[in-house]
C-alpha positions as CSV (number, residue, x, y, z in Angstrom):
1,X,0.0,0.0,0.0
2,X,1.4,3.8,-1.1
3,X,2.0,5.9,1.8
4,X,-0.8,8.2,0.4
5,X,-3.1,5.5,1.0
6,X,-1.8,4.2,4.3
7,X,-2.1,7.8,5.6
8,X,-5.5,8.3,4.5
9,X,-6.7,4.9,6.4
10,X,-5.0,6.3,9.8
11,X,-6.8,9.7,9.3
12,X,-10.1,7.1,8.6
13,X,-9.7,5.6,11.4
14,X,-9.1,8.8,13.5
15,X,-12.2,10.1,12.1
16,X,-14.0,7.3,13.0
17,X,-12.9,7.5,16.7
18,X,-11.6,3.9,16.4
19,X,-8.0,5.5,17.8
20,X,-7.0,8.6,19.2
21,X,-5.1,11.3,18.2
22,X,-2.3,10.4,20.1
23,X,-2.6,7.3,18.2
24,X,-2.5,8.6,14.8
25,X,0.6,10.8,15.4
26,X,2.6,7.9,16.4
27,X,1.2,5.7,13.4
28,X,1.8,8.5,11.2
29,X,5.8,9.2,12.4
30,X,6.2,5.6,12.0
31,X,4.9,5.9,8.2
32,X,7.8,8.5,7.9
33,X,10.0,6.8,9.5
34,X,11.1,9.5,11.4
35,X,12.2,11.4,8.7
36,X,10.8,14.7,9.7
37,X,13.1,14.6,12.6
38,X,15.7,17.8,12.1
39,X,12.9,19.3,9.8
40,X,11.4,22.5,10.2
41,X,8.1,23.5,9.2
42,X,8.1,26.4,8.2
43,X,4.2,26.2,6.9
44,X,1.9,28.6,8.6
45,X,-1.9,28.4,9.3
46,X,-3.7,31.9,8.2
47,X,-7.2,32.4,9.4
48,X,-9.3,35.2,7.9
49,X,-12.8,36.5,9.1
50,X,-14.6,38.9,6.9
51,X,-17.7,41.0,8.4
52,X,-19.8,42.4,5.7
53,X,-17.6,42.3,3.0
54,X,-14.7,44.0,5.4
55,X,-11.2,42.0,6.9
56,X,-12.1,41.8,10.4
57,X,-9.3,38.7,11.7
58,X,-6.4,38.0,9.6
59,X,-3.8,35.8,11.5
60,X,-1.0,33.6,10.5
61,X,-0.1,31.1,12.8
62,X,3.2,28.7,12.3
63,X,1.5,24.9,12.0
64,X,3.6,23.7,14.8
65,X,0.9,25.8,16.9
66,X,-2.1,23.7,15.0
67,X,-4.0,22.9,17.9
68,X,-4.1,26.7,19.2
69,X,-4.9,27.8,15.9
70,X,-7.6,25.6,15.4
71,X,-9.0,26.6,19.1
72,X,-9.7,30.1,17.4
73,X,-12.6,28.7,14.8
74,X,-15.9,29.8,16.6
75,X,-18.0,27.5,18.2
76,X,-20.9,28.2,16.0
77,X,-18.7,27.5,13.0
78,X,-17.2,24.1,14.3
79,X,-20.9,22.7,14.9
80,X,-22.4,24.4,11.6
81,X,-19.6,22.8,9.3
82,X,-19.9,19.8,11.5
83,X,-15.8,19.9,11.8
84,X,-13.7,17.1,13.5
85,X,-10.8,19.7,14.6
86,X,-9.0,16.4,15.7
87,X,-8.9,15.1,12.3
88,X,-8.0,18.6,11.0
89,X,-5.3,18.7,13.5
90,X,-4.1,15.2,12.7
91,X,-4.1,16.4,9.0
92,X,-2.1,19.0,9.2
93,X,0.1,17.5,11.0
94,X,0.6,14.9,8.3
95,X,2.1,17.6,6.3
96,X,-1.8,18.6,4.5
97,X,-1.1,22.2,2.2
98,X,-4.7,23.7,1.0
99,X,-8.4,24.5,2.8
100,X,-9.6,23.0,5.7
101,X,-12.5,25.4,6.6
102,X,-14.8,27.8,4.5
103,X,-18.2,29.0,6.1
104,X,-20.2,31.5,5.3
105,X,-22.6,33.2,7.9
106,X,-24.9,35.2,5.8
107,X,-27.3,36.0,8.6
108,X,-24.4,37.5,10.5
109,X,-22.5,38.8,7.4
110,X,-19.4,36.6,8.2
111,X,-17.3,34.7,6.3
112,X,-14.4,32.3,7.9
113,X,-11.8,30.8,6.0
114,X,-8.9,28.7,7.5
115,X,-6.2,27.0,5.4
116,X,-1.9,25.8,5.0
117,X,0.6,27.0,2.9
């Protein structure tokens, strides 16, 4: 099995509570075989919140803070979108580049957009 595929079963898994997150890291620095060891990441996490058209919350946050970033979606946003932040987290972690979140709020004018470059 590709390691594409083999990561995609952990995160699965992870999804489907059947192991923790804890779990998945471990299963995931075995995949690579420790080879991010001595690696920096230098990808960052950028959340952006727009109020009625206008840039209210533009933050960059380096990925090694993931789970703090992640901490700063709103509540509402998380149960809308029906978000696993855990898998997210586990994602990103996994080296993910791209969109994890995009919800619109037209009732409140707000627009939330999270994603890794």
């Amino acid at each position: 099995m590709a390691k594409h595929e083999e990561r995609l079963q952990i995160l699965e898994m992870l999804k489907a509570d059947k192991i923790s997150t804890d779990e998945a890291a471990k299963l995931l620095e075995a995949l690579d075989g420790g080879e991010r060891h001595g690696r920096t990441d230098t990808r960052n996490i950028h959340i952006r919140v727009f109020e009625n058209g206008k840039d209210k919350v533009n933050v960059n946050i380096p990925v090694s803070l993931a789970r703090l970033a992640l901490n700063l979606v709103p509540n509402d946003v998380v149960i809308e979108q029906n978000l696993n932040l855990r898998s997210l987290i586990t994602s990103i972690e996994a080296g993910f580049r791209g969109k994890l979140v995009e919800a619109d709020i037209p009732e409140e004018g707000r627009k939330i957009e999270v994603f890794v470059d």
